[in-house]
C-alpha positions in Angstrom: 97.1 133.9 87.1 95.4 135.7 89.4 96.6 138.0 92.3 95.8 136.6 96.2 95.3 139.1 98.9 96.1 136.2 101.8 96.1 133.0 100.1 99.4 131.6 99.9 100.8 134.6 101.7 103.3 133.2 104.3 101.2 134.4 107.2 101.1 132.3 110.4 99.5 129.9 112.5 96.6 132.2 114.1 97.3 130.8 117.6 101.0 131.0 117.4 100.9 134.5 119.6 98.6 132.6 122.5 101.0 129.3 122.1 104.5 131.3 122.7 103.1 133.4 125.2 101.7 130.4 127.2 97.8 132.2 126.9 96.4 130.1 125.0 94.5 127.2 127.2 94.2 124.3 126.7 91.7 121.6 127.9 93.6 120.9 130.7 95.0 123.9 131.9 91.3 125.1 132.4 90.5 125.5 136.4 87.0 126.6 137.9 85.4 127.0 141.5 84.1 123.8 142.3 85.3 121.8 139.9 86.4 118.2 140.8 89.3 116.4 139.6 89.2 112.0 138.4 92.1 110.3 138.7 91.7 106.6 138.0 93.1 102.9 138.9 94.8 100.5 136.6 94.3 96.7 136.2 97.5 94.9 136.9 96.6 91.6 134.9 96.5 90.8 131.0 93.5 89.0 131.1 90.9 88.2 134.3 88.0 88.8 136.3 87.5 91.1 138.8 86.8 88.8 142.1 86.3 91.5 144.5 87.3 95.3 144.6 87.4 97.3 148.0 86.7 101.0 148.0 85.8 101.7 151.6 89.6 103.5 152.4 88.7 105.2 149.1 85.5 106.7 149.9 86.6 107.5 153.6 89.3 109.7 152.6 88.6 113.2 153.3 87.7 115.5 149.8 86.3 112.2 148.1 83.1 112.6 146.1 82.9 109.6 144.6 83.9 106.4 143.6 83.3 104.6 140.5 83.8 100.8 139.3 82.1 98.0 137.6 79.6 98.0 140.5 77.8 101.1 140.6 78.3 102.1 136.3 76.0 101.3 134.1 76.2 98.1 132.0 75.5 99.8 128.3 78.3 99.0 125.6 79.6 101.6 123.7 82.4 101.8 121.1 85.2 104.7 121.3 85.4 104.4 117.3 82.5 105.6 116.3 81.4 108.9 114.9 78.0 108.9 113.8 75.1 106.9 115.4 73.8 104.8 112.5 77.2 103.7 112.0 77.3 99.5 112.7 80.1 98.9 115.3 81.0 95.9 117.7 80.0 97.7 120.7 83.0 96.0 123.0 83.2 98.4 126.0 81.8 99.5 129.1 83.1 102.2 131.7 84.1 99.6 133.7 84.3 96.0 133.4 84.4 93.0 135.5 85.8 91.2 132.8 89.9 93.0 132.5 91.7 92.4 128.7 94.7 94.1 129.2 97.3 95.7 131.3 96.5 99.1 132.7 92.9 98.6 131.4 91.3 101.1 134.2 89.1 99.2 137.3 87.9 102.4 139.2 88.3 106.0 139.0 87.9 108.4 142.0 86.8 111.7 141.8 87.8 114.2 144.3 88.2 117.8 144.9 92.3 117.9 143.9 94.2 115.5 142.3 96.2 114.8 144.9 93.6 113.5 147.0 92.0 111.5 143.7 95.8 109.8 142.9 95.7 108.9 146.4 92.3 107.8 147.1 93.2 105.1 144.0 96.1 103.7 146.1 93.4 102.7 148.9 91.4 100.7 146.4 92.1 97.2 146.7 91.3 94.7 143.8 91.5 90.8 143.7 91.3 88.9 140.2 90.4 86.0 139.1 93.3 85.9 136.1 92.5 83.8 132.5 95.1 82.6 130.2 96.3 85.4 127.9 97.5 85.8 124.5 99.8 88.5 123.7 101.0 87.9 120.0 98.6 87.4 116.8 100.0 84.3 115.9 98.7 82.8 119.5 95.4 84.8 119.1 94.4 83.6 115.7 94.8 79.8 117.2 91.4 77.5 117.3 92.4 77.1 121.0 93.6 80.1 122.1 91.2 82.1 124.8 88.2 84.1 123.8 89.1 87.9 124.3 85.7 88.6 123.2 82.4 86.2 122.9 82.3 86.6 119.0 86.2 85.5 119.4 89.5 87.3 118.3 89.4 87.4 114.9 87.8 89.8 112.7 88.3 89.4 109.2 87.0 91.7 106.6 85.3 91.4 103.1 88.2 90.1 100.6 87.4 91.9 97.1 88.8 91.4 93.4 89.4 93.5 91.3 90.1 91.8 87.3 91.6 88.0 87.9 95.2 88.4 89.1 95.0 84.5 89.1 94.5 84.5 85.1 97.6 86.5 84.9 100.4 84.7 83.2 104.0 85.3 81.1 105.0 87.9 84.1 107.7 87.5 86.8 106.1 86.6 90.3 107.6 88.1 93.1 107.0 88.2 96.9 107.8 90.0 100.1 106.6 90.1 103.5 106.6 93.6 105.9 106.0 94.2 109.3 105.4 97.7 110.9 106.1 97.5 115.1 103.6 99.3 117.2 103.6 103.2 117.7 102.5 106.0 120.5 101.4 109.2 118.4 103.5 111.1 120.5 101.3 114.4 120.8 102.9 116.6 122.9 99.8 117.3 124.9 97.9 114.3 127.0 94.4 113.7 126.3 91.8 115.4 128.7 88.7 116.2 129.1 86.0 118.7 131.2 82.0 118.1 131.6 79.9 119.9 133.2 76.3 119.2 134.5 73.6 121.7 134.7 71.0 120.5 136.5 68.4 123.3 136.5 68.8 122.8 132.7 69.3 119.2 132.8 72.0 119.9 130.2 75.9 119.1 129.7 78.7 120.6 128.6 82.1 118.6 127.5 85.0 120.5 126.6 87.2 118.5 124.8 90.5 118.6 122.0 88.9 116.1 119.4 88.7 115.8 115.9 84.7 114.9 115.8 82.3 117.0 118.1 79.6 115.2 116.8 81.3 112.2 117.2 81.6 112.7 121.0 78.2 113.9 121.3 76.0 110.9 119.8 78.6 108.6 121.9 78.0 110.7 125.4 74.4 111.1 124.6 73.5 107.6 124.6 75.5 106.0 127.2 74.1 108.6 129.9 70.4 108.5 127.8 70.0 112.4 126.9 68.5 114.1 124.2 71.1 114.9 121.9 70.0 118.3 122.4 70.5 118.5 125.5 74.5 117.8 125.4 76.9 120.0 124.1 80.3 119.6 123.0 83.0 122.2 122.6 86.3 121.4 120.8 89.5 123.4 122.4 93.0 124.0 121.0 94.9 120.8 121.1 98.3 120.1 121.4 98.7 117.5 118.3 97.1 114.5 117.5 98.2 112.5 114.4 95.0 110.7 115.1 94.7 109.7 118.5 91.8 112.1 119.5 89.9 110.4 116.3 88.3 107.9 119.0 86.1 108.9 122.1 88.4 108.4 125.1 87.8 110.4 128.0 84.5 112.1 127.3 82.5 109.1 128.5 83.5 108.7 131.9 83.9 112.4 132.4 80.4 113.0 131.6 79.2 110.2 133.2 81.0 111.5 136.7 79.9 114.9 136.3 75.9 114.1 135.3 76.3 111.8 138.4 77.8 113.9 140.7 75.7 117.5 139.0 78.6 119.2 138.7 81.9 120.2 136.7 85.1 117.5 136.6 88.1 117.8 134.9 90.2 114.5 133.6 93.9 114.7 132.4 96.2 111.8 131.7 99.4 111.2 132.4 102.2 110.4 130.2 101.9 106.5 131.3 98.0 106.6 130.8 98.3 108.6 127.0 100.0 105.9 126.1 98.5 102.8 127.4 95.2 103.5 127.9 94.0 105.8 124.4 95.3 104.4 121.2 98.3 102.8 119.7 99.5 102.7 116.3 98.7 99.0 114.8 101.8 96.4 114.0 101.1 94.9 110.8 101.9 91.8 109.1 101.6 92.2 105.5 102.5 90.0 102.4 103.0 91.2 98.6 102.4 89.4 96.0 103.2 91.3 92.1 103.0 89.8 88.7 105.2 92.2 86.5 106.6 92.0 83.3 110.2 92.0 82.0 110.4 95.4 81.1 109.0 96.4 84.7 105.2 97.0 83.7 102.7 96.0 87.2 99.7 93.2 85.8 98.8 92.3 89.2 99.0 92.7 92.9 97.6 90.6 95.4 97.5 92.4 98.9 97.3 90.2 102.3 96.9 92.5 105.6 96.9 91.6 109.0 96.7 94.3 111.7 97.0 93.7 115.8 93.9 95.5 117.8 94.7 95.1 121.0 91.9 94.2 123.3 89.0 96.2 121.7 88.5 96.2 118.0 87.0 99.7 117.8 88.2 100.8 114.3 90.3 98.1 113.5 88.6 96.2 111.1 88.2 99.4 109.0 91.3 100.4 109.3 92.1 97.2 107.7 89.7 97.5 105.2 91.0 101.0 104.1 94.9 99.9 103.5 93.0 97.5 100.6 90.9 100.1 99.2 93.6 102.9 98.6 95.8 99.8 96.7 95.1 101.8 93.8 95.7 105.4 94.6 99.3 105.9 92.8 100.2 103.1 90.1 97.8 101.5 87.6 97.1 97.9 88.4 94.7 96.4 86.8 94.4 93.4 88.6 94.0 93.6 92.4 93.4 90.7 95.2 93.4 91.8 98.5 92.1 90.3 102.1 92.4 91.1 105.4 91.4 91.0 108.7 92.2 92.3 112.4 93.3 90.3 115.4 92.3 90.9 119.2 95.0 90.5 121.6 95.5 91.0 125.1 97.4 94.1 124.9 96.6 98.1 124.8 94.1 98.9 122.1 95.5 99.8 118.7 93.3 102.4 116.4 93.8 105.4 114.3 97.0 106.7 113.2 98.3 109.7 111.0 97.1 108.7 107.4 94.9 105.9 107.5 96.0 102.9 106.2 98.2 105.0 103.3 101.6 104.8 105.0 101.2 101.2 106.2 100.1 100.4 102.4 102.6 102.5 101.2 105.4 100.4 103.2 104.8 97.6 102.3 104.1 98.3 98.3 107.0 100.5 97.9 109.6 98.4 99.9 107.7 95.9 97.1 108.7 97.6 95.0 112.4 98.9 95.0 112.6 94.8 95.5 110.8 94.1 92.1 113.0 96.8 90.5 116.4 95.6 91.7 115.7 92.4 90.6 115.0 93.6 87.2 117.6 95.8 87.0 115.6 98.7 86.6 116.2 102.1 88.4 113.9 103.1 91.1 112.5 106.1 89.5 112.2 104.2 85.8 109.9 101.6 87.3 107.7 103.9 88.6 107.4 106.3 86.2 106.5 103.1 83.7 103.0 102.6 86.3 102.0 105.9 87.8 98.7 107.2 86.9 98.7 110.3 84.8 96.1 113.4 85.6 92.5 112.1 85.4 93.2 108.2 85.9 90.5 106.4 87.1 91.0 104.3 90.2 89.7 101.0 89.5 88.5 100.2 93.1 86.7 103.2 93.4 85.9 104.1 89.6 86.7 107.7 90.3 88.9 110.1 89.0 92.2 110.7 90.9 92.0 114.2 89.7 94.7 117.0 88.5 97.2 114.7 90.3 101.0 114.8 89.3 103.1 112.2 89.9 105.4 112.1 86.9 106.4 116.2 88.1 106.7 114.9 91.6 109.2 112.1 90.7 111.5 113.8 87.7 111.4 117.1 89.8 112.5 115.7 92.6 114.8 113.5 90.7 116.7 116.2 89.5 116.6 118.8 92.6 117.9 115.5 95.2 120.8 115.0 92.2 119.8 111.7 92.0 121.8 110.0 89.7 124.9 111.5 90.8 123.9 110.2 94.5 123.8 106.5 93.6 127.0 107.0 91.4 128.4 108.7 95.0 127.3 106.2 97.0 129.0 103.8 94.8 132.3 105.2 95.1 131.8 105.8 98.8 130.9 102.1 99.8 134.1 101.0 97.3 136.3 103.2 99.5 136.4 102.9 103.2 134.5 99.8 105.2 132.4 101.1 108.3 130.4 103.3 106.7 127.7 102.5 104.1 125.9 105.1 101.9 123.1 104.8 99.8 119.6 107.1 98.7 116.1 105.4 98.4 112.6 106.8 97.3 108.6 106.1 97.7 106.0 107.5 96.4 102.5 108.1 97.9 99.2 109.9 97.8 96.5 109.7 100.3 92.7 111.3 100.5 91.1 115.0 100.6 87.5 114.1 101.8 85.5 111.0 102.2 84.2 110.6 98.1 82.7 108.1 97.9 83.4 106.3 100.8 80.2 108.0 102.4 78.5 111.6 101.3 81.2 114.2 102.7 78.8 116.5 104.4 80.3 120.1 105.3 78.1 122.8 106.2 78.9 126.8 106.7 77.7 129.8 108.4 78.2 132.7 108.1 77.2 136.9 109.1 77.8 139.6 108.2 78.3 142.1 111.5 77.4 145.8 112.0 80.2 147.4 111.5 81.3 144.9 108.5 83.1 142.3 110.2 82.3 138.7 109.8 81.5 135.4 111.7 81.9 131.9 110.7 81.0 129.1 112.0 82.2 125.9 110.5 82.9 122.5 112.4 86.4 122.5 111.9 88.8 120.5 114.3 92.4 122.0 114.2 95.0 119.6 115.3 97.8 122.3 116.2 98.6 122.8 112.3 96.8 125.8 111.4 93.6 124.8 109.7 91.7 127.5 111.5 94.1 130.0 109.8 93.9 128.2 106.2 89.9 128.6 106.8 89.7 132.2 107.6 91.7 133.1 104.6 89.7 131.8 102.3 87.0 133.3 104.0 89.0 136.7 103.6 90.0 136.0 100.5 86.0 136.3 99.1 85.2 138.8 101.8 87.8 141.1 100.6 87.9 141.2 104.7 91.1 141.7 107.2 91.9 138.8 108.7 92.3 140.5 111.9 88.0 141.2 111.3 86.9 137.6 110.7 86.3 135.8 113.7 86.5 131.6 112.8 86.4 129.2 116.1 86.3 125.6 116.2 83.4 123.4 116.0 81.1 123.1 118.9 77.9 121.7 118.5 75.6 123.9 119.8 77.0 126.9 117.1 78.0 124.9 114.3 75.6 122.8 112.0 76.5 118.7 111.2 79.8 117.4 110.5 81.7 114.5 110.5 84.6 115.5 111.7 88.3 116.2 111.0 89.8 113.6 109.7 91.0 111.6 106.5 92.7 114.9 105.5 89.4 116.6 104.3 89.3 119.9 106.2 90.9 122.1 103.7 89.2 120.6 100.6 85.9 119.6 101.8 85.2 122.5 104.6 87.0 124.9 103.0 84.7 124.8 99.8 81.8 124.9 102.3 83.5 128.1 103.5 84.0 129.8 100.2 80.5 128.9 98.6 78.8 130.1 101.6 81.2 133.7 101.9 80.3 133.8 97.7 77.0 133.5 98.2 76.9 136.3 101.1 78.7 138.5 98.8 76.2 137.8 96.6 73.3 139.2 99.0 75.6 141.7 99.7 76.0 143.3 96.4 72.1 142.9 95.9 71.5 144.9 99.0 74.2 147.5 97.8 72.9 148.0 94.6 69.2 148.5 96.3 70.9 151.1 98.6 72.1 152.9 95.1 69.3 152.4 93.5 71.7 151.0 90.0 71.9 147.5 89.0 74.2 145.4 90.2 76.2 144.7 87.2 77.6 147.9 87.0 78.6 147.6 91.0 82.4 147.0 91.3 83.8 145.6 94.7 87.3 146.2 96.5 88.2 146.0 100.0 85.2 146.0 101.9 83.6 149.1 99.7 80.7 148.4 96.4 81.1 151.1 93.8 79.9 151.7 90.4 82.5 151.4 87.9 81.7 154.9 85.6 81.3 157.1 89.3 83.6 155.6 92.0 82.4 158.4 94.5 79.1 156.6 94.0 80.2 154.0 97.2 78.8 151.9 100.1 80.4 149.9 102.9 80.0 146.9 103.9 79.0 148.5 107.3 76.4 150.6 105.6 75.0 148.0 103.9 74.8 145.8 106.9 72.7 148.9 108.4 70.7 149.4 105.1 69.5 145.4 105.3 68.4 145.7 109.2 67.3 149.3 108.9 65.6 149.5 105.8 64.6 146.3 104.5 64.7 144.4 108.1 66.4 141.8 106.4 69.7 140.0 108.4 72.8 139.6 106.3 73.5 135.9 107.2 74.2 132.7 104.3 73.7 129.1 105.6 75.0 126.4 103.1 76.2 122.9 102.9 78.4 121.2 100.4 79.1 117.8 99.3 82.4 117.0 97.9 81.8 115.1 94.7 85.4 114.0 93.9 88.4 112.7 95.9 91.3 114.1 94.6 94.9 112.4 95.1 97.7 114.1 96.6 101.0 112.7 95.1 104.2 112.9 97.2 107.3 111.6 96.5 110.1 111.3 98.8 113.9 110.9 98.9 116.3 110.1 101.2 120.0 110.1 101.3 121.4 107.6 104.8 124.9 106.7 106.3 124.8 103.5 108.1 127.6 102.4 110.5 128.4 99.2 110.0 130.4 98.8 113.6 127.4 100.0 115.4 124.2 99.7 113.3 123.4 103.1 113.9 121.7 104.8 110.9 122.2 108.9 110.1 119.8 110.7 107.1 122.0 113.0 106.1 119.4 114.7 103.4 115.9 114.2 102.1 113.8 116.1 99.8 109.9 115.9 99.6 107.9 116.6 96.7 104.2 117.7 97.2 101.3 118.3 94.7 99.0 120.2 97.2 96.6 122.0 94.3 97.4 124.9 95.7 99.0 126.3 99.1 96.9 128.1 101.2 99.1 128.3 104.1 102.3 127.5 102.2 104.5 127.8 105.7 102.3 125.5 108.1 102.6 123.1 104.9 106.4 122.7 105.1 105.8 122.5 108.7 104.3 119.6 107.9 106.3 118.4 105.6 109.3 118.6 108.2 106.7 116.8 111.0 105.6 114.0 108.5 110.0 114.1 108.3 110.6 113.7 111.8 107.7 110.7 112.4 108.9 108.8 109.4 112.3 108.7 110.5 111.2 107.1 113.9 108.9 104.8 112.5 111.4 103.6 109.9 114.6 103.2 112.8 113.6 103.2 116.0 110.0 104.1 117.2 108.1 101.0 118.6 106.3 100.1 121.8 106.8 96.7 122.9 105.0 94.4 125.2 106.6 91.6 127.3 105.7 88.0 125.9 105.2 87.1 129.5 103.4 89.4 131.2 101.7 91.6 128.3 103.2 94.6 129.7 104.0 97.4 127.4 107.3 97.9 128.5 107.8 102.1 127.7 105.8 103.8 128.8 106.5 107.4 128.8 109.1 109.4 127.0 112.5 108.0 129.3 112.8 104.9 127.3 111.3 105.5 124.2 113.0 106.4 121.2 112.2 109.1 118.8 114.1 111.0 115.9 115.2 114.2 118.0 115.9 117.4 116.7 119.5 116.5 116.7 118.7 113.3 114.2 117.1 115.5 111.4 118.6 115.8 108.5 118.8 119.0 106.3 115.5 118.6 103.7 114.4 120.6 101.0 110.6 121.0 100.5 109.1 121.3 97.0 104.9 122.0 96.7 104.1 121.9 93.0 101.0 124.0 92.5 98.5 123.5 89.3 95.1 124.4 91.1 92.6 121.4 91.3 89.4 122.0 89.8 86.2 122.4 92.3 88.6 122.6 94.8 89.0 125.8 97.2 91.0 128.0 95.0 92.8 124.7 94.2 94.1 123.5 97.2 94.2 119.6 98.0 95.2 118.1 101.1 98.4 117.7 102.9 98.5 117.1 106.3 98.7 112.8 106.5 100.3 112.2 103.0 103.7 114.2 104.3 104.3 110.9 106.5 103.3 108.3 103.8 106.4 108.2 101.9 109.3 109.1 104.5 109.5 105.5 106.1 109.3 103.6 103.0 112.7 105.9 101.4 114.7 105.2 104.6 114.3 101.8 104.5 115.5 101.4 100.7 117.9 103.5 101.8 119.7 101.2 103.9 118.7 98.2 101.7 120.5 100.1 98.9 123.6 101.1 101.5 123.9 97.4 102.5 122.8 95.2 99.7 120.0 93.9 102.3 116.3 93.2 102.0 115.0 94.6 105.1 111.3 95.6 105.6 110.8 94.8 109.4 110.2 98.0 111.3 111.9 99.4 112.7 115.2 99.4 111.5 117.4 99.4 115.1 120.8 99.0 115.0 120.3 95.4 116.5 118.4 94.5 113.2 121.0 95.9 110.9 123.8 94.4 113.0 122.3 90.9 112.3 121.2 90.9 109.1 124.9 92.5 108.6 126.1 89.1 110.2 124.1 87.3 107.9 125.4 88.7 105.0 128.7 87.4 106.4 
């Protein structure tokens, strides 16, 4: 196998010295002269009209430059959950809008020259409403009389599809279960902001913005304040986290439409409340399974049906929908699929994208499906599945493509036998027969998740690259770096071609005036899709490179030999030349520039198996529920940044564990309120509540991949929920599969049992 200078080298995070040091600034710790501040005003009913709103104390207060509401915006619809203009979407929202579908939807904002005076100014407004009935739950929206959110209705259902007849299927057990996931906050430790800037000599903008499309953002901005696409720019900056809730455009509209207004620079940051009512919430989901198995535990069929909450805008919720059906198929072999679906307006804060995509809301509900099918055949966990995973090179029937050099046979006996997992059930046993409070039992899932678009849509990535005087290097690639090191992962496969320090390759994030097209970061395709964009363009300047060299030594360039920035021939190694000199051989001599453009497509889709287990205590007396151990196992191809990839692996740790037992924004039946909202009274897994874990990445490089490396930033979370909850099912004998598991749920169905 061959020797990596910096590929899988534990080297770190390239930010991490700015991020400890407190240097590295982010959106909103940016400050310029002259620039103005927004703060904005909240709606205070579920569902109404605006009757009247006052701004005159508003716009008498001194430092006040303006103020904006439904009466002096413009009336174009845009949609925050779209990323390309020729995508078709419902086009729901305006900047403001008379007509209010949720509480804390915003009514005005006031831009001033502090935030002080902005937060204060928004105080002064006055607004009267006209309130209309509301409907808070999904049941009450899906009724014939409930009240129209939106003209088209509340209901958006998406295109059932079939794959074989799993009504034909016969001679197989039947069995059923119904899941429901509660609604999420991503929890990013940094609040979304945003800072435009108008230049009206130029007639151009500027948005500065942590997002994971540039492009995105642009076309969205572009057309709401009708600019030439060329005439806006947007610049991503370092963000503090995402786990998707910078997919959508959330701030960049209003910012830019403030400072094109007002021809000058303004600055919006949100406050703990606002991140998490007013940008994105992770959807509750109603789901029912349906499997037709055989006696010896071999899947026939499963029929899939999917119902997600919105909230009041549907942005990319019918997708989203759509995607939990079309990944059905990414880890077993079923050869007969059903699955429908739709998404639900409510009058609550809007629900979107979420860290994986569907994969660990699918991946609930089948594998809590699952360790249900198996206990009732009597067949071990781990058996079942290894009867129905795909082997390497299965084809996915809803997709008919290969799931690639995937592993998840390794993933499951490896893990099997590094979590001890027979002797843990036998442990367990012997535990539960001995003392009463405490319960003890292990559970696993299994996952896998996407690393680029293929062939959902053509996965565009496109790469420059130079070649500098004194033979350093410049990249420009669109990528969007969440906080996890993708920069870093990106710039050493760029070394790793070059032969180049790190320290000499200068990568930055995308910005649309520098880099060329790309959709953006998301659906776990960075490494895979941009970093074989990266490779094939630093190959192919190599490749001028060594032409240029061997011109300059007037030999052919087979017999030229490269190491460490330095061409040499292989029979007279004093016969050398730099990558410096041959940068000043190209401009001097031959007035060429060294510079490589290219664009990729990624032509495959390669899964990303993970399994996870999970050993819990559950306290019967108080409901309470301790993981005392876990292990994940992680087919990544190949680990580029091997570090940052157990750093994610203890993340995807940390969010499962809240989603499975305590993580969940509710809203009051009455009111529509979300009642938490900010970080007092809502429940996480803390440092304190995580467990030891063990981290294995099993490494057989995936073909056409860069240097072999799949994805594995979404799929850590996938499985970690799922193995909690059959944890506790397996601690306490119970069935549960509505999320999350509090110690009120457990202390009930514990009464039940009784």
């Amino acid at each position: 196998m061959k020797e990596f200078h910096v590929v899988g080298k534990e080297l770190s995070n390239d930010q991490a010295y700015g991020k400890v040091t407190g240097r590295l600034h982010y959106c909103g710790d940016e400050t310029t002269q002259g620039m103005l501040y927004m703060r904005l005003k909240a709606g205070t009913v579920s569902h109404g009209m605006i009757r009247s709103i006052d701004i005159s104390k508003a716009v008498q207060l001194p430092g006040v430059r303006a103020v904006y509401t439904c009466e002096n915006t413009p009336d174009r619809l845009y949609d925050r959950g779209r990323v390309g203009p020729w995508e078709t979407v419902p086009n729901q929202e305006r900047l403001f809008d008379r007509h209010i579908r949720y509480v804390g939807e915003r009514v005005a904002a006031v831009v001033a020259v502090s935030e002080e005076i902005a937060e204060q100014a928004c105080r002064l407004i006055e607004v009267e409403y006209d309130p209309l009935p509301f409907v808070v739950s999904v049941d009450e929206a899906e009724r014939e009389d409930a009240p129209k959110i939106h003209p088209d209705g509340n209901v958006y259902e998406c295109a059932p599809f079939d794959y074989g007849d799993y009504a034909s299927v016969t001679d197989v057990l039947c069995h059923s279960s119904c899941s429901h996931i509660g609604r999420m906050t991503h929890l990013a430790m940094e609040t979304q902001s945003c800072r435009a800037k108008y230049n009206a000599s130029e007639k151009t903008l500027t948005v500065w913005t942590g997002c994971q499309s540039v492009f995105g953002v642009r076309s969205t901005v572009a057309e709401l304040l009708q600019m030439p696409y060329s005439k806006v720019r947007v610049v991503k900056m370092p963000m503090g986290g995402s786990f998707g809730v910078r997919q959508e455009t959330l701030l960049e509209p209003l910012t830019s439409y403030a400072a094109w207004d007002l021809q000058g620079e303004v600055r919006l940051v949100y406050t703990r409340e606002e991140q998490i009512v007013n940008t994105m919430m992770k959807h509750s989901v109603d789901a029912q399974v349906k499997s037709k198995v055989t006696a010896d535990g071999v899947i026939q069929g499963v029929s899939l049906s999917c119902r997600l909450d919105a909230g009041a805008y549907l942005t990319v919720s019918r997708d989203y929908v759509s995607t939990i059906g079309e990944k059905i198929n990414k880890v077993y072999r079923i050869p007969n699929i059903h699955f429908d679906g739709r998404a639900v307006c409510t009058n609550t804060p809007i629900n979107g994208s979420f860290r994986s995509w569907g994969s660990c809301e699918l991946t609930l509900c089948l594998e809590n499906h699952w360790n249900m099918v198996a206990g009732e055949l009597g067949i071990d966990p781990i058996e079942f599945r290894l009867k129905n995973i795909h082997q390497p090179y299965d084809e996915e029937v809803v997709h008919q493509v290969s799931i690639g050099n995937t592993h998840f046979e390794e993933c499951l006996v490896r893990g099997r036998e590094a979590f001890r997992w027979d002797e843990r059930k036998e442990e367990c046993r012997r535990q539960n027969e001995q003392q009463r409070r405490y319960r003890y039992g292990v559970g696993v899932a299994l996952a896998s998740h996407t690393s680029s678009f293929y062939p959902y849509r053509v996965d565009v990535a496109s790469t420059n690259a130079r070649l500098q005087e004194d033979g350093s290097l410049i990249v420009h690639v669109a990528v969007h770096d969440h906080g996890c090191g993708t920069v870093m992962a990106l710039k050493k496969i760029a070394s790793e071609v070059t032969e180049i320090p790190l320290e000499n390759i200068l990568l930055q994030e995308a910005d649309t005036q520098s880099c060329r097209y790309d959709h953006g970061c998301y659906a776990s395709r960075t490494v895979y899709s941009l970093g074989q964009s990266v490779k094939t363009c630093c190959e192919k300047l190599m490749d001028q490179a060594r032409k240029k060299a061997a011109a300059a030594l007037r030999c052919n360039e087979n017999v030229l030999h490269y190491e460490a920035g330095v061409f040499f021939k292989e029979t007279e190694k004093t016969v050398r030349i730099s990558l410096q000199e041959i940068c000043e051989y190209s401009i001097r001599v031959t007035g060429e520039d060294l510079f490589c453009s290219v664009t990729t497509n990624a032509a495959a889709n390669p899964g990303v198996p993970a399994a996870h287990f999970t050993y819990v205590r559950v306290d019967t007396y108080t409901g309470f529920t301790k993981v005392l151990d876990c292990l994940s196992v992680h087919d990544v191809g190949k680990a580029i940044n091997p570090d940052m990839c157990r750093g994610q692996v203890g993340s995807g740790i940390q969010q499962g564990i809240g989603m499975a037992l305590c993580e969940e924004i509710k809203i009051d039946p009455k009111t529509g309120r979300a009642l938490i909202t900010n970080f007092k009274n809502y429940e996480v897994a803390n440092a304190v509540d995580m467990p030891d874990y063990q981290t294995i990445l099993i490494e057989d490089p995936e073909p056409n991949a860069p240097f072999g490396a799949k994805s594995i930033g979404e799929v850590v979370l996938a499985p970690v929920a799922p193995a909690v909850v059959a944890a506790v099912n397996h601690a306490l004998g119970t069935q549960l599969r509505h999320l999350p598991l509090t110690p009120a749920v457990i202390l009930e169905a514990l009464e039940a049992q009784k």
